[in-house]
N, CA, C and O atoms as CSV, one atom per row, in Angstrom:
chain,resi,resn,atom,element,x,y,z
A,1,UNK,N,N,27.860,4.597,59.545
A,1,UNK,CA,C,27.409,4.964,60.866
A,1,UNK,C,C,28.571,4.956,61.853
A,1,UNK,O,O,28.729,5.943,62.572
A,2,UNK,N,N,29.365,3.953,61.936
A,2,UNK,CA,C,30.616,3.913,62.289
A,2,UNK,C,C,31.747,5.401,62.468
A,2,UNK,O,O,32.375,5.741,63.471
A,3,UNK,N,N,31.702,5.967,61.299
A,3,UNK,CA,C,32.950,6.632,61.010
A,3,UNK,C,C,31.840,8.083,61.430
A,3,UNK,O,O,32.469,9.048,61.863
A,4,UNK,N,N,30.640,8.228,61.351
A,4,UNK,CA,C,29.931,9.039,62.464
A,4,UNK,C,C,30.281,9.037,63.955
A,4,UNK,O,O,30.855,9.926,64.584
A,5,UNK,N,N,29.879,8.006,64.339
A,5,UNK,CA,C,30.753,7.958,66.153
A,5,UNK,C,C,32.082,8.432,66.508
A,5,UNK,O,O,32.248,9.064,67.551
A,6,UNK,N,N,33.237,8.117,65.552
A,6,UNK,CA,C,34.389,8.284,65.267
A,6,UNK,C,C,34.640,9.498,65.281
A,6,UNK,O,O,35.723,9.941,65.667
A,7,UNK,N,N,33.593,10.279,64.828
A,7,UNK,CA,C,33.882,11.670,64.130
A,7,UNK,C,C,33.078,12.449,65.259
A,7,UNK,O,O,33.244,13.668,65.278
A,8,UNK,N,N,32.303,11.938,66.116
A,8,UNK,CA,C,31.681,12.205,67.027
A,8,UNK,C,C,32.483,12.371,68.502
A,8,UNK,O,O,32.548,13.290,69.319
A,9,UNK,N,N,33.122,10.872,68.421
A,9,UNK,CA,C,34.240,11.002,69.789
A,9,UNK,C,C,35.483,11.962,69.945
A,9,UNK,O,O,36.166,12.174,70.947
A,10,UNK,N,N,35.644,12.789,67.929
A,10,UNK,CA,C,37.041,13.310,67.910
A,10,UNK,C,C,36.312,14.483,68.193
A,10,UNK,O,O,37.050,15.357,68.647
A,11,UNK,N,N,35.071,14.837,68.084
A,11,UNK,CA,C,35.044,16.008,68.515
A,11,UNK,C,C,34.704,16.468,69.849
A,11,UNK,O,O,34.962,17.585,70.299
A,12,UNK,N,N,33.946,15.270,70.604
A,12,UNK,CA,C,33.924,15.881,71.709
A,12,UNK,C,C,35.503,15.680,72.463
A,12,UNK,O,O,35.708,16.381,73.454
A,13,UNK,N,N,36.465,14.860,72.064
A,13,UNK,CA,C,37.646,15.140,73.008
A,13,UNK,C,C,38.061,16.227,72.607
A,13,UNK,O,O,38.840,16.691,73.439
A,14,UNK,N,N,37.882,17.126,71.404
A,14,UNK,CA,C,38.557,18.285,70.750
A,14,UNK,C,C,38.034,19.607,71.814
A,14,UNK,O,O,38.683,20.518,72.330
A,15,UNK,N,N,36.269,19.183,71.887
A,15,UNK,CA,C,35.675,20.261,72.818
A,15,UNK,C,C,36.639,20.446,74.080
A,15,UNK,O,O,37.323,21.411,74.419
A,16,UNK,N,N,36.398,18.789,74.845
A,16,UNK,CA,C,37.327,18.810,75.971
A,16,UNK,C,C,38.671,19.933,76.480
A,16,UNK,O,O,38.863,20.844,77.286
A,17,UNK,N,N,39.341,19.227,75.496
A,17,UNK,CA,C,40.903,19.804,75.001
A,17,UNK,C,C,40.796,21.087,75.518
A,17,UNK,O,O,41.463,21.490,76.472
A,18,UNK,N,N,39.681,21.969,74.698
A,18,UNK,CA,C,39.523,22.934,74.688
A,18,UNK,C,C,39.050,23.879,75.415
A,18,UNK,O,O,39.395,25.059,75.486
A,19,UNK,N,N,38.136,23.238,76.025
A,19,UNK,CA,C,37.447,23.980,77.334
A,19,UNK,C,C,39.031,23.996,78.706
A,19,UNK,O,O,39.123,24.314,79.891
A,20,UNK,N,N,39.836,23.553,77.826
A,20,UNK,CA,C,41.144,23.119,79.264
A,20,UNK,C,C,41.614,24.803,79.264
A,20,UNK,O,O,42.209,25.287,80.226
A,21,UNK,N,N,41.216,25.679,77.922
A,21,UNK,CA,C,41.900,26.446,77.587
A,21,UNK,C,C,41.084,27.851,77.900
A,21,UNK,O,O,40.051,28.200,77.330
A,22,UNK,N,N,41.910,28.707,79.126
A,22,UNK,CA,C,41.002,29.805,79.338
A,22,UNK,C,C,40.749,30.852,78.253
A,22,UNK,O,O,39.735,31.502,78.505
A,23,UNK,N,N,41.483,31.285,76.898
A,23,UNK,CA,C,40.978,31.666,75.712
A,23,UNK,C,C,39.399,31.456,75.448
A,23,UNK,O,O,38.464,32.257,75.445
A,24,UNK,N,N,39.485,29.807,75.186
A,24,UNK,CA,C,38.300,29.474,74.781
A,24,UNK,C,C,37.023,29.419,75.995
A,24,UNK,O,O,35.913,29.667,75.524
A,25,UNK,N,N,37.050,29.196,77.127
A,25,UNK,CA,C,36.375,29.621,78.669
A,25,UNK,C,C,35.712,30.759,78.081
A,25,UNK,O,O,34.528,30.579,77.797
A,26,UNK,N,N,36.337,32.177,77.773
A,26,UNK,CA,C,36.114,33.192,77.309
A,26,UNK,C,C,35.557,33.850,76.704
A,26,UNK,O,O,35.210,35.018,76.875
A,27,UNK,N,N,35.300,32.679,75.363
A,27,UNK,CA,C,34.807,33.068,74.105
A,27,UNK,C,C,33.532,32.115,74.324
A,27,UNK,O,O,32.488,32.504,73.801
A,28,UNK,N,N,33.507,31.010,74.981
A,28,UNK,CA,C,32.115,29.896,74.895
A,28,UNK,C,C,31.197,30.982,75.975
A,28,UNK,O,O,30.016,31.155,75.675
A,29,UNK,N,N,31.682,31.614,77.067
A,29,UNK,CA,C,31.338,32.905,77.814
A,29,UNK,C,C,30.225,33.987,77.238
A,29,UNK,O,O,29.154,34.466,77.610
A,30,UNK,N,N,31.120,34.082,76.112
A,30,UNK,CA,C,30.485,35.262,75.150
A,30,UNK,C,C,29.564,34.601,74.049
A,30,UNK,O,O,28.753,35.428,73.633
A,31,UNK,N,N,29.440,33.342,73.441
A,31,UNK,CA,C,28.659,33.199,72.462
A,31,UNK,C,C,27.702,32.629,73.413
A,31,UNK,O,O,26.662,32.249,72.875
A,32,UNK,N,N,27.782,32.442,74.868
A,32,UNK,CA,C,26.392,32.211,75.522
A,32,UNK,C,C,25.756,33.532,75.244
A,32,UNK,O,O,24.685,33.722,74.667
A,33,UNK,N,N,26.514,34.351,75.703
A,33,UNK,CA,C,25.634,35.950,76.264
A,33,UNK,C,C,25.485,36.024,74.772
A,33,UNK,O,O,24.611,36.839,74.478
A,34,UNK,N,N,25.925,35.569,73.947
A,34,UNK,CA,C,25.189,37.063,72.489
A,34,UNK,C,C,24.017,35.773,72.296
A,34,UNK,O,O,22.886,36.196,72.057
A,35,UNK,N,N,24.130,34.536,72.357
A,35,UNK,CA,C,22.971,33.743,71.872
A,35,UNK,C,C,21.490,34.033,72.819
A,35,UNK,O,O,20.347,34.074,72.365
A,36,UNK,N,N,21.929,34.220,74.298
A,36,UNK,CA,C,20.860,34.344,75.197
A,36,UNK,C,C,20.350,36.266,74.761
A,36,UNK,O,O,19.170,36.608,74.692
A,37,UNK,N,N,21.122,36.900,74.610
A,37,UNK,CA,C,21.055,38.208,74.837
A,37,UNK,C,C,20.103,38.545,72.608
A,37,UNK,O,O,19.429,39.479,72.174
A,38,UNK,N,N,20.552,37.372,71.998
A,38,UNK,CA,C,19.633,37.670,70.404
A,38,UNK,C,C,18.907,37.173,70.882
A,38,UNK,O,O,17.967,37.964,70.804
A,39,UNK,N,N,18.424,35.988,71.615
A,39,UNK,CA,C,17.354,35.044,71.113
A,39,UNK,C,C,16.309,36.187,72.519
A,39,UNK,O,O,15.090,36.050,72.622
A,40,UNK,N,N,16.850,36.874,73.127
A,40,UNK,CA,C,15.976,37.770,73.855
A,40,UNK,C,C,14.937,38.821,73.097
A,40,UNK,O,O,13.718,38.989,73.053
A,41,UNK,N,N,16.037,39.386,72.569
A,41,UNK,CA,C,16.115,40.436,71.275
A,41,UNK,C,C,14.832,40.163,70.301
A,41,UNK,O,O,13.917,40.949,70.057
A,42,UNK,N,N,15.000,38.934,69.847
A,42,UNK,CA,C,14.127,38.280,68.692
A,42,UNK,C,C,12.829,38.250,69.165
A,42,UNK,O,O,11.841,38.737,68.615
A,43,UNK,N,N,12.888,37.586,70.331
A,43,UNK,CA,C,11.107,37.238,71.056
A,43,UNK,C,C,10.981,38.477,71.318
A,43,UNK,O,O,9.758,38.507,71.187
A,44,UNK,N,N,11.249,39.519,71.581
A,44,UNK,CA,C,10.385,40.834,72.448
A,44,UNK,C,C,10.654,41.741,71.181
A,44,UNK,O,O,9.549,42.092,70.766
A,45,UNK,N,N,11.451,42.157,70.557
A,45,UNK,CA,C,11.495,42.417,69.306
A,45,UNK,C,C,10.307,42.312,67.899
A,45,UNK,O,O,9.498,43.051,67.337
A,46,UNK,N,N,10.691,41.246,67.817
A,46,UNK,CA,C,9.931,40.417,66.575
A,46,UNK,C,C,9.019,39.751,66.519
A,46,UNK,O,O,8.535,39.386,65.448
A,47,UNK,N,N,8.437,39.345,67.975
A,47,UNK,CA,C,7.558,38.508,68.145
A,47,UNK,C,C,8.119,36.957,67.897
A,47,UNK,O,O,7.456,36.158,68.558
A,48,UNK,N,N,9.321,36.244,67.001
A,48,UNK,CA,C,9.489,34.938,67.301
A,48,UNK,C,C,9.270,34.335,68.962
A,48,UNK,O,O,9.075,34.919,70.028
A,49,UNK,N,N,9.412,32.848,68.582
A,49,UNK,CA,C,9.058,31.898,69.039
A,49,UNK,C,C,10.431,31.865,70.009
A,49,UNK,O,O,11.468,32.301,69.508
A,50,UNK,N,N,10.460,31.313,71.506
A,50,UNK,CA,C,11.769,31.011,71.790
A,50,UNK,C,C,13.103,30.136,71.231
A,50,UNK,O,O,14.331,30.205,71.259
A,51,UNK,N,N,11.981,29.228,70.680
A,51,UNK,CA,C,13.228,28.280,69.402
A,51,UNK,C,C,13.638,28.925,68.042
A,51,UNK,O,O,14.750,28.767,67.537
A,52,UNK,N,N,12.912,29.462,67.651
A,52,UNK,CA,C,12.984,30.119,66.515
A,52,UNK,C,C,14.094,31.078,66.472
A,52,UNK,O,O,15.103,30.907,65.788
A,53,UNK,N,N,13.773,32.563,67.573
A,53,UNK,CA,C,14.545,32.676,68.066
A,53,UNK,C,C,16.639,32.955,67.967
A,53,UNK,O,O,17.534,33.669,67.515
A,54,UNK,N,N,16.222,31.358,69.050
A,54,UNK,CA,C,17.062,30.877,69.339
A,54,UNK,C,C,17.905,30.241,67.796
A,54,UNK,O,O,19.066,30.572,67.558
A,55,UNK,N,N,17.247,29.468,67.017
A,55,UNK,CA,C,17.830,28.438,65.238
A,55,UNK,C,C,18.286,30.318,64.562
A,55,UNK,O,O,19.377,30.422,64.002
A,56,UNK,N,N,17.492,31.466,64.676
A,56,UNK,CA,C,17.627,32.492,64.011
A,56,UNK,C,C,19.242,33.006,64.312
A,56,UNK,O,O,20.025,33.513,63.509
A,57,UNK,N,N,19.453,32.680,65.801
A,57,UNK,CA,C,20.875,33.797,66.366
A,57,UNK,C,C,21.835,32.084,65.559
A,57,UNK,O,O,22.533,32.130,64.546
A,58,UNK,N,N,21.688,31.418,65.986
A,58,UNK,CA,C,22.565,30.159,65.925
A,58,UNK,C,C,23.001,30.349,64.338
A,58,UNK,O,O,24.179,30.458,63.997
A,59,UNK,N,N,21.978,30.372,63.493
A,59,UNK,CA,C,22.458,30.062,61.954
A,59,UNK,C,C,23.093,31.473,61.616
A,59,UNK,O,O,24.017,31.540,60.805
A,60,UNK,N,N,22.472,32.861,62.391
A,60,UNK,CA,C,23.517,33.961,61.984
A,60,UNK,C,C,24.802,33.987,62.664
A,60,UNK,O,O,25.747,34.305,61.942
A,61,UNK,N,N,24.967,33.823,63.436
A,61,UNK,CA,C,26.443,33.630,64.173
A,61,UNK,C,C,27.334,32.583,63.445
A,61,UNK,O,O,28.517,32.750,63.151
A,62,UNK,N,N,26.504,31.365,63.175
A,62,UNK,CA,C,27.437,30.238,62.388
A,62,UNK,C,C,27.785,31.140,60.961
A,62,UNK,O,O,28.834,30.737,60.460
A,63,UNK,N,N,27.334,31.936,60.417
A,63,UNK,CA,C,27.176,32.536,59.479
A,63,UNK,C,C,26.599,31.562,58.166
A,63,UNK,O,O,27.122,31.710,57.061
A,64,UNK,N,N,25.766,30.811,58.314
A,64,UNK,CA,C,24.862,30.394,57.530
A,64,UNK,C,C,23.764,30.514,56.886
A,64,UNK,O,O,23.517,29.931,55.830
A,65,UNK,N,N,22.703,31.611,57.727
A,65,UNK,CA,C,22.026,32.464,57.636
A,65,UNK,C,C,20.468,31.442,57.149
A,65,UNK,O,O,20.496,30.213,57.079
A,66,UNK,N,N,19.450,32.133,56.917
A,66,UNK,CA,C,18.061,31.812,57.327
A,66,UNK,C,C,17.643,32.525,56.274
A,66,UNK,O,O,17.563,33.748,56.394
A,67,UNK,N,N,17.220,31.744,54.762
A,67,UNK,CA,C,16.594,32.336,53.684
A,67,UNK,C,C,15.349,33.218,53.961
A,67,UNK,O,O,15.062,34.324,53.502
A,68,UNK,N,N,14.604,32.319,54.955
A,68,UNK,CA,C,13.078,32.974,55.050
A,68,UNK,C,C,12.710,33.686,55.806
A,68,UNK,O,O,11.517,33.978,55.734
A,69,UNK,N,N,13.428,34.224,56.743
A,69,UNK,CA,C,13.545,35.092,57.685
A,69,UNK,C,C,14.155,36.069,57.839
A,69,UNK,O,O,15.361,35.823,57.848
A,70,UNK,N,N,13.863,37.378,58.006
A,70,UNK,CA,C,14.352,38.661,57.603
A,70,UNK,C,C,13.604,39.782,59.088
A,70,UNK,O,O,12.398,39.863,59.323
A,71,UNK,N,N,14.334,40.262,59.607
A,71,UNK,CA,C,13.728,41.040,60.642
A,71,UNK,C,C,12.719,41.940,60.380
A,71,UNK,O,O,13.102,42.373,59.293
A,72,UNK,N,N,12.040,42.322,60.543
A,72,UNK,CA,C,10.576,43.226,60.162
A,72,UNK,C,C,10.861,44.516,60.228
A,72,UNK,O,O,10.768,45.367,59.343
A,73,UNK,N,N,11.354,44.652,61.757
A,73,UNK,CA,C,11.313,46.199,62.215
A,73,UNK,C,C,12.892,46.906,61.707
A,73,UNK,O,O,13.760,46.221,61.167
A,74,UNK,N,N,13.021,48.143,61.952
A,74,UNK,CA,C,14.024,48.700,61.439
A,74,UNK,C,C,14.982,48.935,62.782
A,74,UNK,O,O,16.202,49.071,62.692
A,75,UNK,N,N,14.368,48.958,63.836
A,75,UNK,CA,C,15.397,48.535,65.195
A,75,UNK,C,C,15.836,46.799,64.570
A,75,UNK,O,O,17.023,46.647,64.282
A,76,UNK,N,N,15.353,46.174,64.476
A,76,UNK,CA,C,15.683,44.688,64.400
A,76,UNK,C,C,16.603,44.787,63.520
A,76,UNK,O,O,17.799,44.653,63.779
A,77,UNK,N,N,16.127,45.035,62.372
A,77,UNK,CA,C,17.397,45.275,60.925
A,77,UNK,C,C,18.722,45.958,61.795
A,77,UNK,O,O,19.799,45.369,61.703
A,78,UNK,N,N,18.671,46.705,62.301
A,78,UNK,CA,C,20.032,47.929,63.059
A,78,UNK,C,C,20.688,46.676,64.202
A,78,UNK,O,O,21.813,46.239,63.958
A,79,UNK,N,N,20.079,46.256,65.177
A,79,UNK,CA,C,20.380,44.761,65.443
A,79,UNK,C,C,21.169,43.994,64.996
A,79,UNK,O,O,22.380,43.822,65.132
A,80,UNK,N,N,20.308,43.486,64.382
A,80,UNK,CA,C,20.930,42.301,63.233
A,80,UNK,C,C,22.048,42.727,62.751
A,80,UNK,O,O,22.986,42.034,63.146
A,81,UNK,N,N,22.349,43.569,62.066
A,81,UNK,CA,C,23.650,43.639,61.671
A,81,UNK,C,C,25.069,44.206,62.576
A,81,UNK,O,O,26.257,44.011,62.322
A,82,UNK,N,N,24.500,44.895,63.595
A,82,UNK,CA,C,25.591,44.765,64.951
A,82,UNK,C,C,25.397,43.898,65.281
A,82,UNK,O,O,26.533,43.433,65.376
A,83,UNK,N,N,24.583,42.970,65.675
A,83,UNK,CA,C,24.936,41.472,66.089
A,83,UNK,C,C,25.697,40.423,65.319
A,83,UNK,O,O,26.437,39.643,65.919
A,84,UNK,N,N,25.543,40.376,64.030
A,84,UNK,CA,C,26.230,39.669,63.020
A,84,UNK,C,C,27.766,40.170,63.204
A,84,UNK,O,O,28.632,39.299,63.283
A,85,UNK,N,N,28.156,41.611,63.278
A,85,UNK,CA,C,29.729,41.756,62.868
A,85,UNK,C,C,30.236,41.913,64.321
A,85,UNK,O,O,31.422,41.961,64.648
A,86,UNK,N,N,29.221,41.983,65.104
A,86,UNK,CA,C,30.085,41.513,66.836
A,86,UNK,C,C,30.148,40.075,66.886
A,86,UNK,O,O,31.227,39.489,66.961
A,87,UNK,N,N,28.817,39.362,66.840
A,87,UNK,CA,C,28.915,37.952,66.821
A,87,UNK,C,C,30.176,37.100,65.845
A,87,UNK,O,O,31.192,36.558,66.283
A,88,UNK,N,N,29.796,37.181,64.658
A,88,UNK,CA,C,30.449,36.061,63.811
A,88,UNK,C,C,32.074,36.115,64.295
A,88,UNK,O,O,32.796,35.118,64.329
A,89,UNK,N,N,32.475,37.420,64.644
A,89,UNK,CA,C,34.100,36.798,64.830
A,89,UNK,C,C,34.363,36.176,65.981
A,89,UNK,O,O,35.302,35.381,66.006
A,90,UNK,N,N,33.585,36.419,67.156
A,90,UNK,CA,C,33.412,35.929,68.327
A,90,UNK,C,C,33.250,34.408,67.917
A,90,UNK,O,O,34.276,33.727,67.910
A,91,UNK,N,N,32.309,33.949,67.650
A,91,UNK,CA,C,32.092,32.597,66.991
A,91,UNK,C,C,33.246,31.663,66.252
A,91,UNK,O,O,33.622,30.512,66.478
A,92,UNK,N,N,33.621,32.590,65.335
A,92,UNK,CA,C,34.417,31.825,64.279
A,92,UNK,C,C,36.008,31.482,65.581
A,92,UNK,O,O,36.605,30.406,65.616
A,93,UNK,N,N,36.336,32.658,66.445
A,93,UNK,CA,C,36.951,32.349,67.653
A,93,UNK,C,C,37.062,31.156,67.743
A,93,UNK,O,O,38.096,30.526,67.520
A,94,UNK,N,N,35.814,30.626,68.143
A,94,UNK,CA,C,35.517,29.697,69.195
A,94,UNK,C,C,35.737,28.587,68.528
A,94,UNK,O,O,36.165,27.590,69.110
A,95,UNK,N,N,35.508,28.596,67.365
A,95,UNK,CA,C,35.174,27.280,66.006
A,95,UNK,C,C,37.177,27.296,66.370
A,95,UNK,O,O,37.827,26.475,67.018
A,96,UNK,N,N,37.577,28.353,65.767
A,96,UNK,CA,C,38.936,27.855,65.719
A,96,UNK,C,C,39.632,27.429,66.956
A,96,UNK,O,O,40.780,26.999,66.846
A,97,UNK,N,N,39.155,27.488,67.945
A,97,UNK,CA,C,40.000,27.322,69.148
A,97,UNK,C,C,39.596,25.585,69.273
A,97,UNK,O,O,40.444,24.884,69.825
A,98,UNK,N,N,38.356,24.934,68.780
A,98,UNK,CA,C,37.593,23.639,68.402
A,98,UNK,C,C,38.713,23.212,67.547
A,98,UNK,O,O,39.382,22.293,68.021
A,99,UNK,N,N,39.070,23.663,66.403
A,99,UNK,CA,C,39.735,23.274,65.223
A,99,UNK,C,C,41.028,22.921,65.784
A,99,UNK,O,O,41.553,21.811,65.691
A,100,UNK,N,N,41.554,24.043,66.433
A,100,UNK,CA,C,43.154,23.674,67.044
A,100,UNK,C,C,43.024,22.421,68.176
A,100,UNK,O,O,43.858,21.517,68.230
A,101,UNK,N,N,42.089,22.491,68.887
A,101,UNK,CA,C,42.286,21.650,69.445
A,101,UNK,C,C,41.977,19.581,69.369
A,101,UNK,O,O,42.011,18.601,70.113
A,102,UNK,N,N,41.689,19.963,67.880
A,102,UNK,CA,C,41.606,18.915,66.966
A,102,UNK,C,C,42.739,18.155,66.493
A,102,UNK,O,O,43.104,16.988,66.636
A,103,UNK,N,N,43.270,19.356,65.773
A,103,UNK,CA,C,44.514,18.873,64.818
A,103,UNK,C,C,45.940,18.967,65.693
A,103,UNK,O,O,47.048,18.563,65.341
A,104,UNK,N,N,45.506,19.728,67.132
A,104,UNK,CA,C,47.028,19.378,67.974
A,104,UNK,C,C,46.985,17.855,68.898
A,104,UNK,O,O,46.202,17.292,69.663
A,105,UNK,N,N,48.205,17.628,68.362
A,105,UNK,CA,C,48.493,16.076,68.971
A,105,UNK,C,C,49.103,16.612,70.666
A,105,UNK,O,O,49.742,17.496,71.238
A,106,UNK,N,N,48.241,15.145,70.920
A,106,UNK,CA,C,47.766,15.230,72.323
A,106,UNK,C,C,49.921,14.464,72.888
A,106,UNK,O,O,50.745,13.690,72.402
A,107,UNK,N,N,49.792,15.474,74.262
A,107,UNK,CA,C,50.925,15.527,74.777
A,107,UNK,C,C,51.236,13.661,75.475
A,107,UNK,O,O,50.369,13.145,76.181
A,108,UNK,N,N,52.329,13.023,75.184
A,108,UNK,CA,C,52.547,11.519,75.127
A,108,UNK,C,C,53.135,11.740,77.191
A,108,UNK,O,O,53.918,12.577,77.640
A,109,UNK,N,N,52.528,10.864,77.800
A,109,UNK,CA,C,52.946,10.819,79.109
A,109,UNK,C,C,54.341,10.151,79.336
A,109,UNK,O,O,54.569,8.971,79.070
A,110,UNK,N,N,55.476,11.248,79.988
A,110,UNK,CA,C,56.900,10.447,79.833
A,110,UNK,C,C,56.691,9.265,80.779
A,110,UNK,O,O,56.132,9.183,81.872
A,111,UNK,N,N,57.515,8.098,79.766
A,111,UNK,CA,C,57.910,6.946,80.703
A,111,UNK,C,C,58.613,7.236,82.036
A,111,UNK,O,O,58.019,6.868,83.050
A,112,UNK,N,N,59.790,7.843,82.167
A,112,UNK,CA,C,60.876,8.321,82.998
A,112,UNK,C,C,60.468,9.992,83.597
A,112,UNK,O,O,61.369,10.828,83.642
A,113,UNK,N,N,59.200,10.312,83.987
A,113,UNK,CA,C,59.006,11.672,84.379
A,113,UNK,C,C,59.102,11.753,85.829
A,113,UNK,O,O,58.700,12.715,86.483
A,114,UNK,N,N,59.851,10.323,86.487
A,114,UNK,CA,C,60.969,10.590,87.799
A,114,UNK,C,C,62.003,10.829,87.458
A,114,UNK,O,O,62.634,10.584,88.486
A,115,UNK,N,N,62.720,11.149,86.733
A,115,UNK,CA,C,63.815,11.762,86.412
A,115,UNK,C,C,64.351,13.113,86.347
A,115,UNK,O,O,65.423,13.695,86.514
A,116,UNK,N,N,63.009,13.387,85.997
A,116,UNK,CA,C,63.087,15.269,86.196
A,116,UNK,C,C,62.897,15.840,87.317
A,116,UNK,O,O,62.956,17.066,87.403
């Protein structure tokens, strides 16, 4: 449970880090609008649920995808797959801009930065 918290605190300082970075501003920008703009799509579309939805755009963008769920209509299908190859790189973006700001070591405050 421990090394959960741990793994919990490294990521939200990683988020932090990251949100410092207008790249990523940019891209968290855009996976709002495609998540608000599918999970729109889905309810007036498809008839889902607003959560549903919503777990449907999330697991296709993560590119994990949703065994039991398959769009009905043939607008939805045409959708879905412009949303998937606009979304996922947008996403995976964002994951990596998370990732870098993980594994980059954080800048050490100079002792002597009256000197400069």
């Amino acid at each position: 449970m421990i090394s959960f918290f741990l793994a919990l605190k490294r990521l939200v300082k990683a988020l932090w880090q990251a949100f410092k970075l207008k790249n990523f501003q940019v891209l968290f920008a855009m996976v709002l609008i495609l998540l608000v703009s599918g999970t729109t799509f889905y309810v007036m579309q498809e008839g889902l649920s607003v959560i549903d939805a919503l777990y449907f755009c999330v697991v296709t963008l993560s590119t994990i995808g949703h065994p039991s769920f398959e769009p009905q209509t043939t607008f939805g299908k045409v959708f879905t797959i412009i949303y998937i190859f606009s979304g996922n790189g947008v996403f995976i973006g964002l994951i990596g801009y998370v990732a870098y700001a993980m594994i980059q070591k954080p800048e050490k405050k100079k002792r002597n930065a009256w000197r400069e």
